[in-house]
PyMOL Python script that loads the backbone (N, CA, C, O; Angstrom):
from pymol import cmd

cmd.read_pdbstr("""\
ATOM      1  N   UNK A   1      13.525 -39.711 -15.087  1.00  0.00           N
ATOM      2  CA  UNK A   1      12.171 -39.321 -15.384  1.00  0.00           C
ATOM      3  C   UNK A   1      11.495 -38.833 -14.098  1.00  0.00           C
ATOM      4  O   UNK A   1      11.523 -39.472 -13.046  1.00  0.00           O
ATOM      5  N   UNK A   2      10.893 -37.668 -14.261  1.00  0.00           N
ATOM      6  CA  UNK A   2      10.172 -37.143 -12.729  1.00  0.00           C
ATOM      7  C   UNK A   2       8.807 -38.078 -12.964  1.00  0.00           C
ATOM      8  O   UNK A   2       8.232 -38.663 -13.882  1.00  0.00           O
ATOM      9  N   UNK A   3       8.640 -37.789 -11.255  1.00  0.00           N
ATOM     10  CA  UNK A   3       7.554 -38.762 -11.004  1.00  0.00           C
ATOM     11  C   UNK A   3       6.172 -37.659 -10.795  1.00  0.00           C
ATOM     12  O   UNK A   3       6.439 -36.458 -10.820  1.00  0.00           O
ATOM     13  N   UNK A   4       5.316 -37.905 -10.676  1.00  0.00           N
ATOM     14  CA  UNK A   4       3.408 -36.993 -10.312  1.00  0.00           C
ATOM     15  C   UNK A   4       4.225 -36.250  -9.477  1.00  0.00           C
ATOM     16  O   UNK A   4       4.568 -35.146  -9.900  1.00  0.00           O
ATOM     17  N   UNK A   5       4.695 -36.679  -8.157  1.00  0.00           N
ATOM     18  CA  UNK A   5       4.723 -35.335  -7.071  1.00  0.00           C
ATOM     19  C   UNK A   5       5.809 -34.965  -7.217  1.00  0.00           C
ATOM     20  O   UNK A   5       6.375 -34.837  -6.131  1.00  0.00           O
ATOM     21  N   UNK A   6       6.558 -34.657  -8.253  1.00  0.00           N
ATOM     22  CA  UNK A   6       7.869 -34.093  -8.131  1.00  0.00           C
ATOM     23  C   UNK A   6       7.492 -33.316  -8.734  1.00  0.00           C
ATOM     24  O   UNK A   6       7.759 -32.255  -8.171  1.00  0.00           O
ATOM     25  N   UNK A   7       7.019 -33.167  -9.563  1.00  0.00           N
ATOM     26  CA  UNK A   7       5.957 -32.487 -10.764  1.00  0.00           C
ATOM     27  C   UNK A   7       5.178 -31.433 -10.173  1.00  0.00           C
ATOM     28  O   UNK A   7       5.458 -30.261 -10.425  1.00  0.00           O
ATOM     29  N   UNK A   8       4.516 -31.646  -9.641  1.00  0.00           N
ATOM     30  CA  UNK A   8       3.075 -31.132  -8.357  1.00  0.00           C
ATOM     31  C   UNK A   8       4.513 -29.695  -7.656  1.00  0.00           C
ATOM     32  O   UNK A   8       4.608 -28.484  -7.857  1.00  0.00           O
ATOM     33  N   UNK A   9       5.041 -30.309  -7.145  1.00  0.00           N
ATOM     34  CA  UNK A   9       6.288 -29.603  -6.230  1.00  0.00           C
ATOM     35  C   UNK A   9       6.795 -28.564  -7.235  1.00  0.00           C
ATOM     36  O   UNK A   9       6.366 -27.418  -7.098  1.00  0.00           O
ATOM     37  N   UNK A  10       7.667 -28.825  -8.243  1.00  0.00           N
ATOM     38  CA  UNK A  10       7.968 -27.963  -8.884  1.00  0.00           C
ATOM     39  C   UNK A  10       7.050 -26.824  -9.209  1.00  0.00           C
ATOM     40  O   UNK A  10       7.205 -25.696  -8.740  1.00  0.00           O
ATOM     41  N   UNK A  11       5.822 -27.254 -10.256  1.00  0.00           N
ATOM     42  CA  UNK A  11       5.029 -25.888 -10.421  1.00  0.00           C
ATOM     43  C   UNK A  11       3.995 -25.647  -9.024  1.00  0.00           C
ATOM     44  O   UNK A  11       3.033 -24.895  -9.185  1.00  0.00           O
ATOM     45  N   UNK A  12       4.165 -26.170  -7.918  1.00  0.00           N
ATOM     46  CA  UNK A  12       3.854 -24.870  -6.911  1.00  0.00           C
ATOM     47  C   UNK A  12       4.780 -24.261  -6.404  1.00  0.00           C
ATOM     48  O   UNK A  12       4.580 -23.335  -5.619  1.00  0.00           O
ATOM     49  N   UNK A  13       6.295 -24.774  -6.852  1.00  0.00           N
ATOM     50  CA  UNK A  13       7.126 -23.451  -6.565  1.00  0.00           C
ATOM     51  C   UNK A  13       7.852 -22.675  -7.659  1.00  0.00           C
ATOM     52  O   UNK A  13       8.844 -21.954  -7.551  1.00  0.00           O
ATOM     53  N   UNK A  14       7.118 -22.992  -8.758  1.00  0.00           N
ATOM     54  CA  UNK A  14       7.249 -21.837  -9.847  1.00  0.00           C
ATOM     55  C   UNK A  14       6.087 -20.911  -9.827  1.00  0.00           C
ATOM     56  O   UNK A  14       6.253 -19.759 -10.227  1.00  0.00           O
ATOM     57  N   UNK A  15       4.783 -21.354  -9.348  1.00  0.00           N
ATOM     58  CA  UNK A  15       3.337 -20.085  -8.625  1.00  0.00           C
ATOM     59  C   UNK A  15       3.893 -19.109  -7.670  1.00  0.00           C
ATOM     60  O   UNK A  15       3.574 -17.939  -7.456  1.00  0.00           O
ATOM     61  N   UNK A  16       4.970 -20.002  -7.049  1.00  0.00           N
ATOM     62  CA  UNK A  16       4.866 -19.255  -5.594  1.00  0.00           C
ATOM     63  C   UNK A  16       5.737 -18.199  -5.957  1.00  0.00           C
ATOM     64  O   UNK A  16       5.686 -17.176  -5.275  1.00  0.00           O
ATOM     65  N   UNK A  17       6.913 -18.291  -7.374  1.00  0.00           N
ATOM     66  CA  UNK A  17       7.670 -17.057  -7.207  1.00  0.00           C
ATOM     67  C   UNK A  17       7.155 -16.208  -8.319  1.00  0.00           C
ATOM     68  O   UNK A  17       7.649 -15.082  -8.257  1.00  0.00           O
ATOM     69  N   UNK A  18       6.549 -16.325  -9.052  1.00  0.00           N
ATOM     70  CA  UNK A  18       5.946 -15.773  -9.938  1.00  0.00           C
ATOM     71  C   UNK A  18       4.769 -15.017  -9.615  1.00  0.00           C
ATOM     72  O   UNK A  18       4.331 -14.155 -10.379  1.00  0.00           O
ATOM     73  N   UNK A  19       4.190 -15.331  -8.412  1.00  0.00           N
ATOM     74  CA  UNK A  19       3.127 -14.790  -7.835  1.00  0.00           C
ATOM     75  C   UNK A  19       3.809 -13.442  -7.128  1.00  0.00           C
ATOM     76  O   UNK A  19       3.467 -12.320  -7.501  1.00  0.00           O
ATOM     77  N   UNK A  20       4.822 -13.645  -6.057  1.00  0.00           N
ATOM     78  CA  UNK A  20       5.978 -12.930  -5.342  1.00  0.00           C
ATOM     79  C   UNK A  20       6.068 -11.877  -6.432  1.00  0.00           C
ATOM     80  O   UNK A  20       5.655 -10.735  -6.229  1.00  0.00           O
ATOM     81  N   UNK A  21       6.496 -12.176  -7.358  1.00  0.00           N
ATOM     82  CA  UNK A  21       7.286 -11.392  -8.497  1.00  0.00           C
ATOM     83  C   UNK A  21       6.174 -10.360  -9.026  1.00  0.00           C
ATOM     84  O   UNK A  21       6.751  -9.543  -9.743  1.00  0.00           O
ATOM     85  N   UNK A  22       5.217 -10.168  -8.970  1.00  0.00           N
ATOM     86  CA  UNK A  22       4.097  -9.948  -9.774  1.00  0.00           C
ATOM     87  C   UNK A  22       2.966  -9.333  -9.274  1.00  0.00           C
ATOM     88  O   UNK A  22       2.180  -8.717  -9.994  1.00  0.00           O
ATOM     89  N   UNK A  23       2.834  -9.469  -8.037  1.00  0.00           N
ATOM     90  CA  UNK A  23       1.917  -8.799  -6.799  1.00  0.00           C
ATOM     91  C   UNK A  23       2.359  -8.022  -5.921  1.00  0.00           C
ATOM     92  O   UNK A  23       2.662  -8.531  -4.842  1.00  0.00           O
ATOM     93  N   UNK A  24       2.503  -6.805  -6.074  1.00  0.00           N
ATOM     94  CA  UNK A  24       3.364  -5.339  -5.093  1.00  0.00           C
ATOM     95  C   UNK A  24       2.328  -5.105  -3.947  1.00  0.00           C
ATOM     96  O   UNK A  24       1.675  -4.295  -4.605  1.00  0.00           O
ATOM     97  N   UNK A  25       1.772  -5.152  -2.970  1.00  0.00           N
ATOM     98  CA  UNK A  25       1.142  -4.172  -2.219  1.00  0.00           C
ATOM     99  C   UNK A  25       1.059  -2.747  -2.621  1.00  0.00           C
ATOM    100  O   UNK A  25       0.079  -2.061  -2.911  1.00  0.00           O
ATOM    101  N   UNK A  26       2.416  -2.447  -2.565  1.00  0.00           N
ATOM    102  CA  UNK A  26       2.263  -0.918  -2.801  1.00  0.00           C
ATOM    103  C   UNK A  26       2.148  -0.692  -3.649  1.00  0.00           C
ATOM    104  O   UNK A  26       2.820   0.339  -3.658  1.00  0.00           O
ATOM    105  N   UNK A  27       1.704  -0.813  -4.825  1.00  0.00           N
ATOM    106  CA  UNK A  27       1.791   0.082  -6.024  1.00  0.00           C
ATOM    107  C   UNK A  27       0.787   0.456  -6.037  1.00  0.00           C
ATOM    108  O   UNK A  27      -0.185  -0.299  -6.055  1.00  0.00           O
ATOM    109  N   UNK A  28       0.695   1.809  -6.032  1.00  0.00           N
ATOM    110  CA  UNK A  28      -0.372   3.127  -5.982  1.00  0.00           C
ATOM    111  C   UNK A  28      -1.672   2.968  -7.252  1.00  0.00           C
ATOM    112  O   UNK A  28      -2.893   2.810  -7.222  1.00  0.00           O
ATOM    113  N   UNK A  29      -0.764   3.090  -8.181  1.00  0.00           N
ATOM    114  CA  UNK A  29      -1.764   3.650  -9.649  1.00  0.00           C
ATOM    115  C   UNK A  29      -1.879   1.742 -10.237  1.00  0.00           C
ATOM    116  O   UNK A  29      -1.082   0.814 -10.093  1.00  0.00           O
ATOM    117  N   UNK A  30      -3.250   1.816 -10.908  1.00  0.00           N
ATOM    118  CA  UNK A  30      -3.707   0.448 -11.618  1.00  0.00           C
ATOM    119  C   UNK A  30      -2.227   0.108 -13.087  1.00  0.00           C
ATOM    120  O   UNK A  30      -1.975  -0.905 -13.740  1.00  0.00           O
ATOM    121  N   UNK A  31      -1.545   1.594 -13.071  1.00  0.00           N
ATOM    122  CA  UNK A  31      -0.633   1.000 -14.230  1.00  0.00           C
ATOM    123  C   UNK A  31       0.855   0.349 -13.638  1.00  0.00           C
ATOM    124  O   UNK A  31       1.412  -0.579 -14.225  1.00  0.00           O
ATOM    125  N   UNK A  32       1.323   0.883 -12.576  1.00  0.00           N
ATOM    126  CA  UNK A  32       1.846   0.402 -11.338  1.00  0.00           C
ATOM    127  C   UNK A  32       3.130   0.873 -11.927  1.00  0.00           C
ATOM    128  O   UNK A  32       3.936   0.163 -12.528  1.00  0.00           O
ATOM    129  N   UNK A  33       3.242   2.294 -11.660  1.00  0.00           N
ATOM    130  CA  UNK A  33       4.395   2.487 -12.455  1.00  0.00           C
ATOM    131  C   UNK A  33       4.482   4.037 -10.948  1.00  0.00           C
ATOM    132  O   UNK A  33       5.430   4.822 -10.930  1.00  0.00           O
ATOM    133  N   UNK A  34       3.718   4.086 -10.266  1.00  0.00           N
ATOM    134  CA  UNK A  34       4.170   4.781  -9.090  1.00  0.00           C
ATOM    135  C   UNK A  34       4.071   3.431  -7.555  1.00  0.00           C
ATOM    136  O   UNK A  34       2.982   2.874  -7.412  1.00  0.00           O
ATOM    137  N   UNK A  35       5.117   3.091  -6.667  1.00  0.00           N
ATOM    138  CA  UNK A  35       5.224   2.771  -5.670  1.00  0.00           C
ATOM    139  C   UNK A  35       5.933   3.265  -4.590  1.00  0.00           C
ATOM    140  O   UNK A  35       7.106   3.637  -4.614  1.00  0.00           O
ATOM    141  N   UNK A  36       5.023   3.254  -3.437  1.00  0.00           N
ATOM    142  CA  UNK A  36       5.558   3.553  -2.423  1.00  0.00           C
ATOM    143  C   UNK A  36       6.558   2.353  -1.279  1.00  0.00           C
ATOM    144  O   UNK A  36       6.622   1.180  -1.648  1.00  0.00           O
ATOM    145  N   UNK A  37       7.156   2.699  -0.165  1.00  0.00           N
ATOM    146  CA  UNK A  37       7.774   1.820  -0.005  1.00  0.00           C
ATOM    147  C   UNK A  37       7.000   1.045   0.977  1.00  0.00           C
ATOM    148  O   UNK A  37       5.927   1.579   1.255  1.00  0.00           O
ATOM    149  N   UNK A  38       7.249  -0.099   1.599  1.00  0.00           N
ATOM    150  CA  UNK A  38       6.740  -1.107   2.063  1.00  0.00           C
ATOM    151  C   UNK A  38       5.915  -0.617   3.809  1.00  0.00           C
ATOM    152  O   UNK A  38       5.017  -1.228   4.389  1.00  0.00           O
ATOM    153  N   UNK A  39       6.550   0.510   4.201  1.00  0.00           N
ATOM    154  CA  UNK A  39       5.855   0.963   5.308  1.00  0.00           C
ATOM    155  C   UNK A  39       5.662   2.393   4.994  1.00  0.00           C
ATOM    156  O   UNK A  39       5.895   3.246   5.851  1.00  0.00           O
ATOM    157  N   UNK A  40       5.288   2.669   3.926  1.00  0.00           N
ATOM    158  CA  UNK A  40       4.062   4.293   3.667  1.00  0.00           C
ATOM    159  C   UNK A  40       3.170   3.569   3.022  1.00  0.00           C
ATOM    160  O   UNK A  40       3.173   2.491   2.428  1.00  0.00           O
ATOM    161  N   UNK A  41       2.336   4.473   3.291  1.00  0.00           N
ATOM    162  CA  UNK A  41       0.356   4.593   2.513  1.00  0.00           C
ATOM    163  C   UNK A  41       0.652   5.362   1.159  1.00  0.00           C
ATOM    164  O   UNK A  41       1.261   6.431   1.218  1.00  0.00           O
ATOM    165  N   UNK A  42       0.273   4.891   0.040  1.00  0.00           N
ATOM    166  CA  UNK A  42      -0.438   5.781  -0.933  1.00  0.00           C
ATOM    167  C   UNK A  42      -1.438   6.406  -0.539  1.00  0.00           C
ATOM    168  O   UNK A  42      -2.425   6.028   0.093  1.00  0.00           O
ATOM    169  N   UNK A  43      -1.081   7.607  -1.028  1.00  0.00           N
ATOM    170  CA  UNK A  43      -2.320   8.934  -0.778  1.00  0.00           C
ATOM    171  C   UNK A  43      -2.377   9.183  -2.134  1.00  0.00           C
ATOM    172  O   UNK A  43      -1.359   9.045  -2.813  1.00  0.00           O
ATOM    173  N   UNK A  44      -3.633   9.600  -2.725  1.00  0.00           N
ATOM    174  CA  UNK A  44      -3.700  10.071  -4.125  1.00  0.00           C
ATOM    175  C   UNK A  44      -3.350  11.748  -4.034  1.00  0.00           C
ATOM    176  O   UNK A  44      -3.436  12.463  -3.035  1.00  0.00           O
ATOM    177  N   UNK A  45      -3.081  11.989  -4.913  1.00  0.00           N
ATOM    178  CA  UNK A  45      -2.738  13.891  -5.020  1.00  0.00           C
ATOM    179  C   UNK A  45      -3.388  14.297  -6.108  1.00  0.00           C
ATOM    180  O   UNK A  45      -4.188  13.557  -6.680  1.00  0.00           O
ATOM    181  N   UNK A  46      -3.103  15.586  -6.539  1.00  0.00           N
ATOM    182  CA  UNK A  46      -3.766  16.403  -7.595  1.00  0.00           C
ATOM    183  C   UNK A  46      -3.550  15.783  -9.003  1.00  0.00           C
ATOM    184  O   UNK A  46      -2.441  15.361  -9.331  1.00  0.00           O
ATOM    185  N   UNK A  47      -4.623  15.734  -9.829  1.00  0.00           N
ATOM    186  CA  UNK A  47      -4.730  15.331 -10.947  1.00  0.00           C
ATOM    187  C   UNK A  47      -3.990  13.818 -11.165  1.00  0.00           C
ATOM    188  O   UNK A  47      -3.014  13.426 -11.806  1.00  0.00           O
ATOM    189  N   UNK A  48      -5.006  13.180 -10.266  1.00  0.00           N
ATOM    190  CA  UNK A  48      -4.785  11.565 -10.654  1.00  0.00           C
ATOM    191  C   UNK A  48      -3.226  10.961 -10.031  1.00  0.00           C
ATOM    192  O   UNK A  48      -2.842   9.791 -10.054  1.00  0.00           O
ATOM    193  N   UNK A  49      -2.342  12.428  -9.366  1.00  0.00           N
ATOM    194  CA  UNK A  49      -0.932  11.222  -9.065  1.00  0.00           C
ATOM    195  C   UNK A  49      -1.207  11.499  -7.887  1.00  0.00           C
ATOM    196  O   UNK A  49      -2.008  12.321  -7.443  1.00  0.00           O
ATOM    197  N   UNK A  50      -0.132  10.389  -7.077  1.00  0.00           N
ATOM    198  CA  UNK A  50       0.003   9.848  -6.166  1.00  0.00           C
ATOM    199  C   UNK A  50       1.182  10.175  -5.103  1.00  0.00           C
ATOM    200  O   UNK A  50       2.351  10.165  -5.487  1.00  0.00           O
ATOM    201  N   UNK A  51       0.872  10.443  -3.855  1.00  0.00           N
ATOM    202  CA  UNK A  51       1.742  10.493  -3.525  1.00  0.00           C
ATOM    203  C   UNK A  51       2.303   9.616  -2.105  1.00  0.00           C
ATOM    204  O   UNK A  51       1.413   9.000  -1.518  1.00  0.00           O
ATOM    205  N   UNK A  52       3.826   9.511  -1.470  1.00  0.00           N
ATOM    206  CA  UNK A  52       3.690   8.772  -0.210  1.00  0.00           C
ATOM    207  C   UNK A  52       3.498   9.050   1.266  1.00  0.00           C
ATOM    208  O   UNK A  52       4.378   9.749   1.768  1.00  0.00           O
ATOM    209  N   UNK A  53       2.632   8.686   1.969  1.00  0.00           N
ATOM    210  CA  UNK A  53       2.553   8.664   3.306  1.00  0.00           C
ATOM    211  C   UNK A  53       3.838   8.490   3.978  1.00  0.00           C
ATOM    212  O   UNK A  53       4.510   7.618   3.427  1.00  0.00           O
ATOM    213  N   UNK A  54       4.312   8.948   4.827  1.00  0.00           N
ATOM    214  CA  UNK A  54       5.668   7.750   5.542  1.00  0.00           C
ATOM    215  C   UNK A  54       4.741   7.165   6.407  1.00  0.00           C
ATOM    216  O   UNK A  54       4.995   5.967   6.536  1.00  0.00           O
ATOM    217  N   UNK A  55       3.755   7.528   7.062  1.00  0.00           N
ATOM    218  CA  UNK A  55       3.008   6.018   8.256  1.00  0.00           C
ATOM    219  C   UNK A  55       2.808   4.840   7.456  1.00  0.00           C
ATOM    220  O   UNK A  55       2.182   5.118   6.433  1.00  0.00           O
ATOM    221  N   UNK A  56       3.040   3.918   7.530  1.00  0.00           N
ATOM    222  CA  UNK A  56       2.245   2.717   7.558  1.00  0.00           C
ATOM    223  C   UNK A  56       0.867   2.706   7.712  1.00  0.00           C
ATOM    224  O   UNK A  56       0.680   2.853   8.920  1.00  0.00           O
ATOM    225  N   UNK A  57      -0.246   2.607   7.119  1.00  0.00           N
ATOM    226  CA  UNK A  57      -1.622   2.600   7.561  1.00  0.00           C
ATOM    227  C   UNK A  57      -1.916   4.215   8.020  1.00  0.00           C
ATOM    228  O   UNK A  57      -2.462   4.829   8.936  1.00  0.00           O
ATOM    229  N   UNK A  58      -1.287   4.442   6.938  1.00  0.00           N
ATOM    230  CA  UNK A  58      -1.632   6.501   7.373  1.00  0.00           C
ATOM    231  C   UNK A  58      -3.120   6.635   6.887  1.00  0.00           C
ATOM    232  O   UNK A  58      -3.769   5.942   6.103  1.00  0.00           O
ATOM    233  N   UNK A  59      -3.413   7.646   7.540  1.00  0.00           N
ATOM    234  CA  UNK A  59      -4.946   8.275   6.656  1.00  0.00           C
ATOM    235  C   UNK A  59      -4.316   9.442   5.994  1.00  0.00           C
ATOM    236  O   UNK A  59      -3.480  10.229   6.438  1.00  0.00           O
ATOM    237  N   UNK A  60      -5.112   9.363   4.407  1.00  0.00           N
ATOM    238  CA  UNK A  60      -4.955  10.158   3.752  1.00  0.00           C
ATOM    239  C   UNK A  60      -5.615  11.376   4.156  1.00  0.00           C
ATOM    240  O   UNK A  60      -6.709  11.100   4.648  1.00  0.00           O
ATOM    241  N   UNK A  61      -5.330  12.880   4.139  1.00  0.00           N
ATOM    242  CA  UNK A  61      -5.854  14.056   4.447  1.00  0.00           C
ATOM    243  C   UNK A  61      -7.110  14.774   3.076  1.00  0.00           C
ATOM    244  O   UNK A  61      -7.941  15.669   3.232  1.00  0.00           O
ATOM    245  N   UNK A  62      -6.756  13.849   1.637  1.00  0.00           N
ATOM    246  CA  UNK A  62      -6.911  14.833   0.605  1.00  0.00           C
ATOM    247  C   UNK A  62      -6.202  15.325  -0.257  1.00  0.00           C
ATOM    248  O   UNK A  62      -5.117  15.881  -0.085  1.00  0.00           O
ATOM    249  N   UNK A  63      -6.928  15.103  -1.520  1.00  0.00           N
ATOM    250  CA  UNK A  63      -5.916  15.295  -2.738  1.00  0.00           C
ATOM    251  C   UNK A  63      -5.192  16.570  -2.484  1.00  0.00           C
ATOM    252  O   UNK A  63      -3.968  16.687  -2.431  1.00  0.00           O
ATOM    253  N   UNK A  64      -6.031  17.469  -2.340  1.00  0.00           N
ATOM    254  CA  UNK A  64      -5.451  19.328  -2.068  1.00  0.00           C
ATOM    255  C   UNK A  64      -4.310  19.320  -1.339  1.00  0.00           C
ATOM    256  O   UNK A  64      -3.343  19.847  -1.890  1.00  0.00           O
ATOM    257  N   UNK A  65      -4.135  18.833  -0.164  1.00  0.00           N
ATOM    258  CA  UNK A  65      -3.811  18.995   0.981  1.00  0.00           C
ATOM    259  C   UNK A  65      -2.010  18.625   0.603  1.00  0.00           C
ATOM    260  O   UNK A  65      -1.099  19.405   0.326  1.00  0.00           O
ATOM    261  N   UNK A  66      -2.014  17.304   0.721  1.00  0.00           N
ATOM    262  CA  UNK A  66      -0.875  16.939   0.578  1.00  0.00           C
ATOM    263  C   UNK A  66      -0.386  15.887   1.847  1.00  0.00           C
ATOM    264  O   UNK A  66       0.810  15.687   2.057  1.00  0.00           O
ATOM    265  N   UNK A  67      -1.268  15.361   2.512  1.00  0.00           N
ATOM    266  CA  UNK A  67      -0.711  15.637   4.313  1.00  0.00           C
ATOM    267  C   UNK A  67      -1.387  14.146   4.439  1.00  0.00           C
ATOM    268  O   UNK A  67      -2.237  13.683   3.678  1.00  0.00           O
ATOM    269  N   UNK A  68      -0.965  13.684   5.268  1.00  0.00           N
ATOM    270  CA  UNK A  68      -1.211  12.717   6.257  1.00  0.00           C
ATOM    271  C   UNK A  68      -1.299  12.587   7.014  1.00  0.00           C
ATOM    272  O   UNK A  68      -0.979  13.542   7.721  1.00  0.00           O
ATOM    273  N   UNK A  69      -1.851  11.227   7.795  1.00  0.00           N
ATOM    274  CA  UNK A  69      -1.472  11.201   9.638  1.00  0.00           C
ATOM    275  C   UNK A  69      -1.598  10.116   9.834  1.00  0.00           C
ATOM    276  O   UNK A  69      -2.266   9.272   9.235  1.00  0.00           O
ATOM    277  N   UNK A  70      -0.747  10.023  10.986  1.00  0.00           N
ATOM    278  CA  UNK A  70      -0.526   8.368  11.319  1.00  0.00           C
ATOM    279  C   UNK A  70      -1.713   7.687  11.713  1.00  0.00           C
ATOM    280  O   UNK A  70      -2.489   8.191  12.526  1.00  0.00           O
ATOM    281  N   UNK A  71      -1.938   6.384  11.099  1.00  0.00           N
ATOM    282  CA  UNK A  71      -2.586   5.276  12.174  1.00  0.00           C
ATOM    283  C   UNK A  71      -3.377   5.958  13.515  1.00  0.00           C
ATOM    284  O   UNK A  71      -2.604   6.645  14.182  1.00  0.00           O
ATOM    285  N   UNK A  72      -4.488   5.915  13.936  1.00  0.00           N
ATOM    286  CA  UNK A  72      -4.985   6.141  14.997  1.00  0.00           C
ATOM    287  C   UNK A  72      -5.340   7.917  15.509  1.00  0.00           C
ATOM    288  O   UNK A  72      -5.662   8.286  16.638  1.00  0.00           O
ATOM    289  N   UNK A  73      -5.092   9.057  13.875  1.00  0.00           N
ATOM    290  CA  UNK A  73      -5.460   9.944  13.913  1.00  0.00           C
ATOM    291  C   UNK A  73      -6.509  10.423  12.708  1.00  0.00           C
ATOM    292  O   UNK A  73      -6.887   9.605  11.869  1.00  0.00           O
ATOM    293  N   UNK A  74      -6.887  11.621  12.691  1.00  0.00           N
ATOM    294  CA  UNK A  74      -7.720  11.727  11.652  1.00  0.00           C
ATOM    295  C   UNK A  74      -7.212  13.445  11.181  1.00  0.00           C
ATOM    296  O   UNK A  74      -6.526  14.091  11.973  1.00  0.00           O
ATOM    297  N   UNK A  75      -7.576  13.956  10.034  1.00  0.00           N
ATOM    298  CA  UNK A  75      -7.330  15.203   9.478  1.00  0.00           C
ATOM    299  C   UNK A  75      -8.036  16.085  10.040  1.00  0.00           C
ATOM    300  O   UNK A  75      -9.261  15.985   9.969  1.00  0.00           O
ATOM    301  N   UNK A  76      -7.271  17.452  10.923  1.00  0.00           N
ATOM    302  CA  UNK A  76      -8.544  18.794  10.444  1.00  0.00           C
ATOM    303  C   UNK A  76      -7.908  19.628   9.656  1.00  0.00           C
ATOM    304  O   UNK A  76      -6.887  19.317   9.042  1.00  0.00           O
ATOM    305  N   UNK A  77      -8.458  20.756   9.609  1.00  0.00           N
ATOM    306  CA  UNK A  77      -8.323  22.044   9.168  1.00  0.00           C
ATOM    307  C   UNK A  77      -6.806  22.426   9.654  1.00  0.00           C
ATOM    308  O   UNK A  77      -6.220  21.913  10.607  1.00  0.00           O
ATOM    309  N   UNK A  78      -6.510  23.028   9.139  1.00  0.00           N
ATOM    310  CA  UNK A  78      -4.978  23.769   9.202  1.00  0.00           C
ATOM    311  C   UNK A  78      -3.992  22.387   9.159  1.00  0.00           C
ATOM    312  O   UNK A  78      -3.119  22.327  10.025  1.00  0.00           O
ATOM    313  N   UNK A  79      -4.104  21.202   8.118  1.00  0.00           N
ATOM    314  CA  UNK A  79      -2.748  20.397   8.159  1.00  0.00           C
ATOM    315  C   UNK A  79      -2.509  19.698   9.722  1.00  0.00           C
ATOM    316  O   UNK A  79      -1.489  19.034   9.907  1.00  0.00           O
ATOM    317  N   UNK A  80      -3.194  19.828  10.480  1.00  0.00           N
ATOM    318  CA  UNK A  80      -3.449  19.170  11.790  1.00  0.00           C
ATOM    319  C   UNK A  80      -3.913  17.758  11.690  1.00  0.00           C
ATOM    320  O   UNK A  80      -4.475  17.143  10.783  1.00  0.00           O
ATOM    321  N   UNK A  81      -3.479  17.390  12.991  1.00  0.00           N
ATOM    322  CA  UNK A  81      -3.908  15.769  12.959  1.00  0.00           C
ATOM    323  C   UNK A  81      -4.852  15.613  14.413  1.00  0.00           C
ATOM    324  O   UNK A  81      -5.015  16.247  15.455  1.00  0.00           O
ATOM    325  N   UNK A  82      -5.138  14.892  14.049  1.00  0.00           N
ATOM    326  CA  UNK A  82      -6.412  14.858  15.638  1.00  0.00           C
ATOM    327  C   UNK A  82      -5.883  13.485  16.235  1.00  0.00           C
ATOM    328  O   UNK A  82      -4.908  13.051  15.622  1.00  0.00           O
ATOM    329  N   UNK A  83      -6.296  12.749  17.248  1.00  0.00           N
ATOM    330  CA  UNK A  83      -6.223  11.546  17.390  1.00  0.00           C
ATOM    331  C   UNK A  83      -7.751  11.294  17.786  1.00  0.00           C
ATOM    332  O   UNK A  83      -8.578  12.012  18.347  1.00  0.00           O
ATOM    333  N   UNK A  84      -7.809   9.841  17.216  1.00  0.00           N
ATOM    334  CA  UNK A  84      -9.734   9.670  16.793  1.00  0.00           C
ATOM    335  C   UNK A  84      -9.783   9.202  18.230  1.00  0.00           C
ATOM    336  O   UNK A  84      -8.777   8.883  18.865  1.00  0.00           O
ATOM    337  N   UNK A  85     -11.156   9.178  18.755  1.00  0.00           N
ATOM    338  CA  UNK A  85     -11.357   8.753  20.063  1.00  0.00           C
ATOM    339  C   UNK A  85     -11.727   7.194  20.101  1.00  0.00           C
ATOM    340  O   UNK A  85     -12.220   6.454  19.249  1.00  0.00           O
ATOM    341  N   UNK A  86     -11.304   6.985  21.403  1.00  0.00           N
ATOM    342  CA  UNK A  86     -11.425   5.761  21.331  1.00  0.00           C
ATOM    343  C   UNK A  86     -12.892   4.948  22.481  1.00  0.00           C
ATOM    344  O   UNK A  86     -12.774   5.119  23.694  1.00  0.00           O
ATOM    345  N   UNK A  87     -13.769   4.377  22.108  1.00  0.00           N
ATOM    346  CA  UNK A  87     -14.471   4.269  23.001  1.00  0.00           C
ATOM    347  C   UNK A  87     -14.672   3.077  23.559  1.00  0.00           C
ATOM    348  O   UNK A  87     -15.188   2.351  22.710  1.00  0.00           O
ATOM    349  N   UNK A  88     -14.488   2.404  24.772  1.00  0.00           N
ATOM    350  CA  UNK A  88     -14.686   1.018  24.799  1.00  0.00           C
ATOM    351  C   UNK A  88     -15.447   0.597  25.883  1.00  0.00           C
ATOM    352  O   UNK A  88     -15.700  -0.598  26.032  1.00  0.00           O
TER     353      UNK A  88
END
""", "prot")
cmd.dss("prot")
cmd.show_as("cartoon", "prot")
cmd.util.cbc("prot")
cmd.orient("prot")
């Protein structure tokens, strides 16, 4: 016969994988049927889909565009990437 904390133990490690199992970071769209992989950004694209960054923590450029840029830059004109300034 299990005892209270054997009990307790078990279903917090049936939360813990069921939670695992069930919570993606990446999945782009609320129906979660587009994901990217564990180090790209979802960027949204034309007409509601989605597409992947390869940065990690990329900034998106814009649905139009298509484009990204890594971490620590920002978008201009012509598909270019800037790097944002830093002021300290």
């Amino acid at each position: 016969m299990l005892n209270f904390s054997t009990l307790i133990v078990i279903v917090l490690i049936e939360f813990v994988f069921l939670s695992a199992a069930t919570s993606d970071p990446n999945l782009c769209d609320k129906k979660g049927t587009i994901q990217c992989e564990l180090h790209e950004t979802c960027c949204p694209g034309k007409g509601g889909t989605f597409k992947c960054c390869p940065y990690f923590r990329g900034n998106c450029c814009g649905e139009s565009s298509g484009m990204c840029c890594p971490p620590g830059f920002r978008c201009i004109d012509g598909g270019n990437c800037r790097r944002l300034n830093i002021t300290g």
